[in-house]
C-alpha positions as CSV (number, residue, x, y, z in Angstrom):
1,X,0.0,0.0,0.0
2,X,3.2,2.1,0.6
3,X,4.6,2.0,-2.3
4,X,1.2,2.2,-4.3
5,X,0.9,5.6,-2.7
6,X,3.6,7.5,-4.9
7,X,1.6,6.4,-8.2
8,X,-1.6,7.4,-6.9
9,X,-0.7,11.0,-6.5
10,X,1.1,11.5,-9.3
11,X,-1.9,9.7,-10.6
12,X,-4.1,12.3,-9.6
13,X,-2.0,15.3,-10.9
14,X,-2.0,14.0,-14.2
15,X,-5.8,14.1,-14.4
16,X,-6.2,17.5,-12.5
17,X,-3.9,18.7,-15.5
18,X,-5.4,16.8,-18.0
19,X,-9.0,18.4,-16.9
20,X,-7.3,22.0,-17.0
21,X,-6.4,21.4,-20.3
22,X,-9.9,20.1,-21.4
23,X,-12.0,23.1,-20.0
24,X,-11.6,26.4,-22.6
25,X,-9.7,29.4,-21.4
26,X,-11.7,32.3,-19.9
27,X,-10.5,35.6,-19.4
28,X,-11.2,36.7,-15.5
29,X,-12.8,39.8,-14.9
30,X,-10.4,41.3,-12.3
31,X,-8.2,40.1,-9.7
32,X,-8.8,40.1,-6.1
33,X,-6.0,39.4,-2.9
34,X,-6.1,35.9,-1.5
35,X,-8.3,35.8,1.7
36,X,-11.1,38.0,0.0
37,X,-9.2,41.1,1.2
38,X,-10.8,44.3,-0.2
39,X,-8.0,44.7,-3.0
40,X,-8.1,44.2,-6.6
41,X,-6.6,44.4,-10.0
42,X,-7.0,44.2,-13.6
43,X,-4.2,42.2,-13.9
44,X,-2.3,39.4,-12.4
45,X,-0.3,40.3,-9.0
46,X,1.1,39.6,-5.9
47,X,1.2,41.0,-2.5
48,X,3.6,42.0,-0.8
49,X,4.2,38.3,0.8
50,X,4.2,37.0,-2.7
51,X,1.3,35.5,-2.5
52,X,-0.8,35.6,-6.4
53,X,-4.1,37.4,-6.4
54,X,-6.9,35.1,-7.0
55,X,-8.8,35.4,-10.3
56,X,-12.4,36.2,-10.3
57,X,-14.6,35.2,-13.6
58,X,-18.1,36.1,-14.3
59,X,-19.3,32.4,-13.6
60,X,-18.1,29.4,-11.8
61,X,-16.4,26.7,-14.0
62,X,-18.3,23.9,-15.3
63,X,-17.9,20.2,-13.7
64,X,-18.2,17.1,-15.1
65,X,-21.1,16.5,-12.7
66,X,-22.9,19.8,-12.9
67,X,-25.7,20.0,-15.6
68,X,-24.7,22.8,-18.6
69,X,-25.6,26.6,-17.4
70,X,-26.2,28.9,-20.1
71,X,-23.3,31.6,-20.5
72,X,-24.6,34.9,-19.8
73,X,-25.5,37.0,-22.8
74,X,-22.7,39.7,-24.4
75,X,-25.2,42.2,-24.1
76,X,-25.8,42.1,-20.4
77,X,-22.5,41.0,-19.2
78,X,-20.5,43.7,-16.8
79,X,-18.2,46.6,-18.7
80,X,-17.6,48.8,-15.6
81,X,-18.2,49.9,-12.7
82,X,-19.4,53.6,-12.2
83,X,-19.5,56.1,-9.0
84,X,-23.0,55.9,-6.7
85,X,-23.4,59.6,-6.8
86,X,-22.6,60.3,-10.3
87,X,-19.8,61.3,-10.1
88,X,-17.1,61.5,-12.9
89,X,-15.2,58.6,-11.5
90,X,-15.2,54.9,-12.7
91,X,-13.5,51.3,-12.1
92,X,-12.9,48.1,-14.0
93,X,-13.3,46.4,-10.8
94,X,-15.7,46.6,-7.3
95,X,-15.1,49.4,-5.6
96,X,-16.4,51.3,-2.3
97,X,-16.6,55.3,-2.7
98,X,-15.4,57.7,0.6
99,X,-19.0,57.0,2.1
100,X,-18.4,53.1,1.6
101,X,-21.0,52.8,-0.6
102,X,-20.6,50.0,-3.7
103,X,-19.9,51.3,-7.0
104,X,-23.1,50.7,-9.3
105,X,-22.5,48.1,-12.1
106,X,-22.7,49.1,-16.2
107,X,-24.0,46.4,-18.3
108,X,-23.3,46.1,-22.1
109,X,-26.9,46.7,-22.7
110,X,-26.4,50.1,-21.0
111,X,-23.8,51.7,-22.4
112,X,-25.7,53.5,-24.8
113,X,-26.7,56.1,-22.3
114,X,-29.0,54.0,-20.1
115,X,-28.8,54.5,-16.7
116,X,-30.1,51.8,-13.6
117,X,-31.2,52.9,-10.4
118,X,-31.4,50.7,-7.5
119,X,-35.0,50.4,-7.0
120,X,-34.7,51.7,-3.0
121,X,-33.5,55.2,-4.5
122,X,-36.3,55.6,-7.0
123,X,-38.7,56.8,-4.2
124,X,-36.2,59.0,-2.4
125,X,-35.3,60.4,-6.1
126,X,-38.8,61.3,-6.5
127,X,-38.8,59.6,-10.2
128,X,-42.6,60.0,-11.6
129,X,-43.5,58.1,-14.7
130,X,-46.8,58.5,-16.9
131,X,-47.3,56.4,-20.1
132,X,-47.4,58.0,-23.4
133,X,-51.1,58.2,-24.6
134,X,-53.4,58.7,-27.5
135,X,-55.5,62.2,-27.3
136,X,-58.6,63.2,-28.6
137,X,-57.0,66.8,-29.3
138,X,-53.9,69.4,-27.6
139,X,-55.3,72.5,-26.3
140,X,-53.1,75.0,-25.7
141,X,-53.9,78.7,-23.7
142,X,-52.1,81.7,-25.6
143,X,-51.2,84.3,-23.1
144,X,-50.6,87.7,-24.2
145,X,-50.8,91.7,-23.0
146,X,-53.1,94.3,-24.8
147,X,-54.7,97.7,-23.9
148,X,-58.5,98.3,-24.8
149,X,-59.8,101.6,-27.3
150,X,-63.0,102.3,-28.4
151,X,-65.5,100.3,-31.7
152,X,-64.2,102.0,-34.7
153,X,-67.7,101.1,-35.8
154,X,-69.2,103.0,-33.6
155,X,-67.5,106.6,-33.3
156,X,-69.2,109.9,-34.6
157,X,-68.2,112.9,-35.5
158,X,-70.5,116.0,-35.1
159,X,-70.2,118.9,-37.5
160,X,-72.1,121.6,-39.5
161,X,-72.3,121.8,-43.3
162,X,-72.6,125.9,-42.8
163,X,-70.1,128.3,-41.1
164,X,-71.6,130.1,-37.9
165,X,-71.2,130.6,-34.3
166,X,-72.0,129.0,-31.4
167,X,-75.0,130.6,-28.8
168,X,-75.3,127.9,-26.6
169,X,-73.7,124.1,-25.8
170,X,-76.4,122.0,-24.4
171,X,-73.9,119.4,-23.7
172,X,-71.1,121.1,-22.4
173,X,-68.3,118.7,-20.7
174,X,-66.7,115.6,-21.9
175,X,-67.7,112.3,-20.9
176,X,-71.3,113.3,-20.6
177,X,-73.6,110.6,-22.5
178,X,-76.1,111.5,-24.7
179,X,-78.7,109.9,-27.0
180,X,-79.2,109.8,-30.6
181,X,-81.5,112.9,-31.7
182,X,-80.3,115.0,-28.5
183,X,-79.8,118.6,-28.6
184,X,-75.9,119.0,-28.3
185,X,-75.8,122.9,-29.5
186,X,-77.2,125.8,-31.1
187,X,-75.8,127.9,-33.7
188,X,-76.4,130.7,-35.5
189,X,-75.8,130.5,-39.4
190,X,-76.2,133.3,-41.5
191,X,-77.0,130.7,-44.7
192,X,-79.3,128.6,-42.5
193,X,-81.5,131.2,-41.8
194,X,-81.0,132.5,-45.6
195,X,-82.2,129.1,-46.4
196,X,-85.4,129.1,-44.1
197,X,-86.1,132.3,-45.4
198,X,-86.2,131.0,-49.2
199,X,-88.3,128.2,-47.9
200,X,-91.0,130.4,-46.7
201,X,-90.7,132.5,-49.4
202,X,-91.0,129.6,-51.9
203,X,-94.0,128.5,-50.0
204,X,-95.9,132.1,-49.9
205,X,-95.3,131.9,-53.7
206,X,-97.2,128.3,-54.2
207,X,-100.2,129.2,-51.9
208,X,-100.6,132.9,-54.1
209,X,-100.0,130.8,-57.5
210,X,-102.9,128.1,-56.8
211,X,-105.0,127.4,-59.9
212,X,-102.5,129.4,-61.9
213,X,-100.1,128.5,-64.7
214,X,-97.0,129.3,-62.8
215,X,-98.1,127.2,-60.0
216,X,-96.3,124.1,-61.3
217,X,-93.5,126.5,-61.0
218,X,-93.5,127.5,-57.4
219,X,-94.2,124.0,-56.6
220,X,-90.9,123.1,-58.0
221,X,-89.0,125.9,-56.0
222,X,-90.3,125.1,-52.7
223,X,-89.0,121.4,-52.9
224,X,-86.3,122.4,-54.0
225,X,-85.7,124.9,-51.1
226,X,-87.1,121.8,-49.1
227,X,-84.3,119.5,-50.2
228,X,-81.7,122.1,-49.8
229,X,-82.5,122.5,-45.7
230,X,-82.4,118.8,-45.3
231,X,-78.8,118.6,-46.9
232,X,-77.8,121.1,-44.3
233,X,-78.9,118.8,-41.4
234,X,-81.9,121.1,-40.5
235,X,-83.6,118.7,-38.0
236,X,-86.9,117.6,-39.4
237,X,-88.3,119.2,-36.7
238,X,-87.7,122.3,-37.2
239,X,-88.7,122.0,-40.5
240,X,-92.2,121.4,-39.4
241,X,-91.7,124.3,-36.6
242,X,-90.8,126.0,-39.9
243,X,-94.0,125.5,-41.8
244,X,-96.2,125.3,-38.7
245,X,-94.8,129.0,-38.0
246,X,-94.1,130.3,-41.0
247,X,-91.2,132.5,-39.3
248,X,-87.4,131.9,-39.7
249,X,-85.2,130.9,-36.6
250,X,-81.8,132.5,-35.2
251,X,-80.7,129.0,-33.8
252,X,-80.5,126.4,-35.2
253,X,-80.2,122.9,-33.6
254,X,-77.1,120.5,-33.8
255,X,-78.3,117.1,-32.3
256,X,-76.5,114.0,-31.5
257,X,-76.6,111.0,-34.6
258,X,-75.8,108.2,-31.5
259,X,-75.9,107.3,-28.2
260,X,-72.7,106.8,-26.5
261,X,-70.6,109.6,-24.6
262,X,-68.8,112.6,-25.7
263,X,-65.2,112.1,-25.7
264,X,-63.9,115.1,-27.5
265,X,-65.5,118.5,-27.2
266,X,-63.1,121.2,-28.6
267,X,-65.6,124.0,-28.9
268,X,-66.8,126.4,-26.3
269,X,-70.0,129.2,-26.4
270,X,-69.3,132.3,-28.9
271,X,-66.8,130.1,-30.9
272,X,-66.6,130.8,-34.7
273,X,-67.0,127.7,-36.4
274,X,-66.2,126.7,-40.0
275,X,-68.3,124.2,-42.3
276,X,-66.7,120.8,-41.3
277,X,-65.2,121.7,-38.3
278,X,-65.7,119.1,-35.5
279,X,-68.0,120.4,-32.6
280,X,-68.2,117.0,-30.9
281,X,-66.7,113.4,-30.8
282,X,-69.0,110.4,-29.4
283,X,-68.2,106.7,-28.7
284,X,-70.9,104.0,-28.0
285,X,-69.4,101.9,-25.3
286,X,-71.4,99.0,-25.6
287,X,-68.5,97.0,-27.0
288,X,-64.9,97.7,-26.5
289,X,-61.7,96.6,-28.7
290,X,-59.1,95.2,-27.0
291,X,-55.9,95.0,-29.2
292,X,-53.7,91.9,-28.0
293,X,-50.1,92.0,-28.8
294,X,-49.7,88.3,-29.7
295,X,-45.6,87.0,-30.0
296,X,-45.4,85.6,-33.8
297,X,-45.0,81.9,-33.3
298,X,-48.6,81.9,-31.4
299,X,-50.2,83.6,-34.0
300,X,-50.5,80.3,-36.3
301,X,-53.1,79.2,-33.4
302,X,-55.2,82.3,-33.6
303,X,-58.0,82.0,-35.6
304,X,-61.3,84.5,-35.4
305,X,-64.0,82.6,-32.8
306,X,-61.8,81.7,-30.8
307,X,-62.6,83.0,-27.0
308,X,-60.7,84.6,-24.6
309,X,-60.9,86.4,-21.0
310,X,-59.0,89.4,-19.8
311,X,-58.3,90.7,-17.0
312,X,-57.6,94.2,-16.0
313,X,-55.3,95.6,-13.3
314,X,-58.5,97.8,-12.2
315,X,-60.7,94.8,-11.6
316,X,-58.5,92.3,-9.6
317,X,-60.0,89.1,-9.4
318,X,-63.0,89.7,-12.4
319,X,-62.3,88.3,-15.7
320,X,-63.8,89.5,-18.9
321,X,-65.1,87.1,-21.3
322,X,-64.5,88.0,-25.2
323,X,-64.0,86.6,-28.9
324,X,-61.6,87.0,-31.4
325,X,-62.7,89.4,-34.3
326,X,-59.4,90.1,-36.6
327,X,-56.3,89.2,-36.6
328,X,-54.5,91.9,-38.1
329,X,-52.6,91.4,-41.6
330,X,-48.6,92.9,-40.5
331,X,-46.6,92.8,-37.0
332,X,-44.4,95.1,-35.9
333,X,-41.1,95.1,-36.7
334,X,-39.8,96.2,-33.5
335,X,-41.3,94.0,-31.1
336,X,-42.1,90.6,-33.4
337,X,-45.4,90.7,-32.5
338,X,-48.6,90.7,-34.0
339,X,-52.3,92.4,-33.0
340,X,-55.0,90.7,-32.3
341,X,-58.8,92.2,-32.0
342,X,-60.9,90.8,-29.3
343,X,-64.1,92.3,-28.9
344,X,-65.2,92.6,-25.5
345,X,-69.1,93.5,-24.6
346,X,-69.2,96.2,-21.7
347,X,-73.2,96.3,-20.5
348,X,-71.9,98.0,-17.5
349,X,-69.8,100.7,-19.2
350,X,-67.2,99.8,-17.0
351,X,-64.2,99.1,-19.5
352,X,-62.1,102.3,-20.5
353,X,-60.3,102.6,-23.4
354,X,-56.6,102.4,-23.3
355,X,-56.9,99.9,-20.2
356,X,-54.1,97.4,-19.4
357,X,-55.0,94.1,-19.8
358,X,-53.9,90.5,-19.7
359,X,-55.5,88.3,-22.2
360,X,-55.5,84.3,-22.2
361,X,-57.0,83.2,-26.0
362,X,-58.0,79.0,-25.8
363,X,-56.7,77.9,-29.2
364,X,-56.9,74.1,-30.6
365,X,-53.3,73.0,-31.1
366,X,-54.0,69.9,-32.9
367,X,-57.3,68.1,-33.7
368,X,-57.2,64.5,-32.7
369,X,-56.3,61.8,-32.5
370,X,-52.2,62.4,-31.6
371,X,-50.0,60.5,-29.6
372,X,-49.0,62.9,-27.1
373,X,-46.6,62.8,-23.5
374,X,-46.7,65.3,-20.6
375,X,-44.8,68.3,-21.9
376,X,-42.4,67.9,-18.6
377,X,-41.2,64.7,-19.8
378,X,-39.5,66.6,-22.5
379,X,-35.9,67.3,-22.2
380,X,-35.0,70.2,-24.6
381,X,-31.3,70.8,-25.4
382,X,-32.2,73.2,-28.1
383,X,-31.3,71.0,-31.0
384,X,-32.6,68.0,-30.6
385,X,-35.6,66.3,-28.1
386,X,-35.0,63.9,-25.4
387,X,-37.7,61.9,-23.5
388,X,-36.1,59.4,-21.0
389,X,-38.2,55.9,-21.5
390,X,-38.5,53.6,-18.5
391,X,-37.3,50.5,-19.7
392,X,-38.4,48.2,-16.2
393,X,-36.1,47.5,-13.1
394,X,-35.0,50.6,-12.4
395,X,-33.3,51.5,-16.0
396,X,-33.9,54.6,-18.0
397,X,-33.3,55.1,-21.6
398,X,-32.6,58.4,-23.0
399,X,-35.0,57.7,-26.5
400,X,-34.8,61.2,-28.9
401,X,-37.9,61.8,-30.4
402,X,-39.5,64.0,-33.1
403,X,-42.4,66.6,-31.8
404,X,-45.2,68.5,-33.5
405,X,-48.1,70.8,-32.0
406,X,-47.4,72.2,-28.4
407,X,-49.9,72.2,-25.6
408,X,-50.4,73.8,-22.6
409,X,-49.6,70.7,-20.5
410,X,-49.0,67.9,-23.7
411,X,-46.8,67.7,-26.9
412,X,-47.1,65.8,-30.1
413,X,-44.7,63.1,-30.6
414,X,-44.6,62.5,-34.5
415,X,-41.6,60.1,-33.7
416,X,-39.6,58.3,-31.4
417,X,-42.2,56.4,-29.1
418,X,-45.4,54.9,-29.6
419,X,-48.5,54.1,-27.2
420,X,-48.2,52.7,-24.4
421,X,-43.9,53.5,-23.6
422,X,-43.9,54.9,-20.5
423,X,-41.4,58.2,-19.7
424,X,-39.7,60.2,-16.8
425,X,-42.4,62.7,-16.0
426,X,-40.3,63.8,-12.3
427,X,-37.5,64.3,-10.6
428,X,-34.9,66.5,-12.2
429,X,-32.4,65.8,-9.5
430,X,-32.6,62.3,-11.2
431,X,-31.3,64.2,-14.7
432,X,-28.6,66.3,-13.0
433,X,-26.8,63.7,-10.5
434,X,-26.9,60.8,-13.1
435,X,-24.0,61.6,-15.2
436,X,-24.8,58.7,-17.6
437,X,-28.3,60.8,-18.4
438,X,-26.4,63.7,-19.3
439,X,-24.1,62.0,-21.3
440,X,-26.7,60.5,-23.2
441,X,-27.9,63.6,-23.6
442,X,-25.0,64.7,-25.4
443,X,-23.5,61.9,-27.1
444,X,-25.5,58.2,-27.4
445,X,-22.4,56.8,-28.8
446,X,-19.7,57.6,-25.6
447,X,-17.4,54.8,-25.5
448,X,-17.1,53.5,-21.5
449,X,-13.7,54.3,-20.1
450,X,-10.6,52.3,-20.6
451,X,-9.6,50.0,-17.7
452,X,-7.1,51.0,-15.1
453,X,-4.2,49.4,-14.6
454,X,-4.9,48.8,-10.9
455,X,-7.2,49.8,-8.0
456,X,-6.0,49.8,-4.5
């Protein structure tokens, strides 16, 4: 049994080298000291003892007696290892940070930009994902600034046809309101009376010429002295004072030809008017313009209809419901913007023109159906689009996408995602202390950092 003993060793040896030299190389990941002491290496090494590090490989060897494993995938198997906090710091091996927390594993199927985040820290990041939805339509509230002025429509000028001067203003401050076929002023006007005068004369004419030849005549000269007292505005009734009378009158009435309020009054008792002059300007307040400065790349959305509310500094907490009239045809070429009439009704007469106001208009970005995500899941680097797609156990995608119409709260996606994906709708600390996201965001093709040499 002795001397059987020898032969059975080197027995044993033979087949132990035999078996290395069966089973196919495989690289080891990294290198770690003998006694699982917390030092590593890329490389073979020693300590300081001499003792070799021990070789760590991404799966246990395969026996004779243990049933085949499948190999883990290329695409999931271990590049590097990056910093917990996101910092710029990395390792080929495992690794503790100053805090002595673990240094977060990068797959192969993550180094496109993805990031993973250990499910505990999800909740303390405050990540907040919503799934990307079809919608019937995006609505989308245009916000701009405007001051109100009076209906064009609806402003009138009062003026004679005769020169004269005024004996008396019946309506003599501005601001006072006044009603269509009120007295505003008398005049006296040397051709108005001149005119009343041939009227009664042309009318003493037809009443002696009755049953005459010449009566046709006379009849033809009082209409026509008729006609020429109604084309300068002699009120009808004074026409019939006129022929009720028979006597011409010094003053002669100027009356109002709306209701609204006098807003201009530049004339004052024992003036010396000329024909044309204005006496009076009125506005009817019923309506009010307000003229909304709209910035040029909301004006696409505005569309006449459309409603809208104001709201004035003088009314704090009312709002003002109006509608879109006109959009006007040229912006300025100072400010880039463009005007917008909204026309505001005012029963209570308690709009002013040249009011500040704020004015929201509810336009229809897109008509429906569109595949749409929450406009904070957008991550806008100025050229290009980035939504960050939750790809399941804590791993985030950055996925660029194409965008159309803007909402107020939603935005077209034309390209890049479809229904159903869900996407990072939270936690921007999430975007700024993972330094793979903002990588991604920059580059999708970064190559993961060379290996060290060594790590203590």
């Amino acid at each position: 049994m002795t001397q059987s003993a020898p032969f059975l060793i080197m027995l044993l040896l033979a087949m132990v080298t035999l078996a290395r030299a069966a089973e196919p190389s495989r690289p080891p990941l990294y290198y770690q000291a003998p006694d699982n002491a917390p030092f590593y290496a890329a490389g073979p090494k020693q300590t300081p003892d001499g003792r070799d590090y021990v070789p760590v490989f991404d799966d246990p060897p395969v026996t004779a007696n243990a049933s085949a494993a499948p190999a883990p995938s290329g695409a999931h198997r271990i590049l590097y290892y990056r910093n917990p906090m996101g910092l710029a710091d990395s390792s080929p091996v495992p690794k503790k940070d100053s805090m002595g927390m673990d240094y977060l594993p990068v797959y192969a199927d993550e180094a496109a930009g993805a990031v993973r985040i250990a499910p505990g820290r999800l909740q303390t990041l405050g990540v907040r994902t919503e799934a990307v939805t079809m919608r019937p339509a995006l609505t989308r509230t245009v916000r701009a600034t405007g001051a109100l002025q009076f209906d064009e429509r609806h402003l009138a000028t009062v003026t004679t046809k005769v020169g004269g001067w005024i004996e008396h203003l019946a309506v003599a401050a501005t601001g006072d309101p006044v009603k269509r076929g009120q007295v505003l002023a008398e005049i006296y006007a040397p051709d108005l009376v001149a005119a009343e005068e041939e009227y009664l004369v042309a009318t003493r004419m037809g009443g002696a010429m009755a049953g005459s030849m010449a009566h046709g005549d006379a009849g033809a000269l009082t209409a026509a002295s008729l006609q020429r007292l109604r084309a300068l505005d002699v009120p009808e009734d004074e026409i019939a004072r006129l022929r009720k009378t028979g006597k011409a009158q010094r003053r002669i009435a100027v009356l109002a030809p709306a209701d609204g309020v006098v807003i201009e009054k530049p004339v004052q008792e024992g003036m010396r008017i000329e024909a044309g002059q204005p006496l009076y300007k009125t506005a009817d307040l019923t309506d009010m313009w307000l003229i909304a400065e709209v910035q040029e790349r909301d004006l696409g959305l505005i569309a006449p209809g459309l409603k809208a509310d104001a709201q004035f500094v003088a009314f704090p907490g009312r709002s003002f419901a109006g509608t879109v009239e006109f959009v006007y045809p040229a912006l300025s070429a100072e400010t880039r913007t463009g005007r917008v009439r909204i026309v505001i009704p005012n029963p209570d007469q308690a709009l002013r023109a040249a009011m500040y106001a704020s004015v929201e208009i509810a336009t229809r970005a897109a008509a429906g159906p569109v595949l749409a995500v929450p406009s904070s899941a957008v991550i806008d680097s100025g050229m290009r689009q980035v939504v960050l797609l939750d790809r399941g156990d804590g791993r985030f995608e950055p996925r660029p996408v194409r965008l159309g119409a803007q909402g107020s709260d939603w935005v077209e996606v034309t390209e890049g995602l479809k229904a159903g994906d869900k996407v990072v709708t939270g936690a921007n600390f999430l975007i700024d202390a993972e330094s793979n996201l903002r990588a991604a965001l920059q580059s999708f093709s970064a190559s993961p950092p060379a290996p060290a040499g060594s790590t203590p």
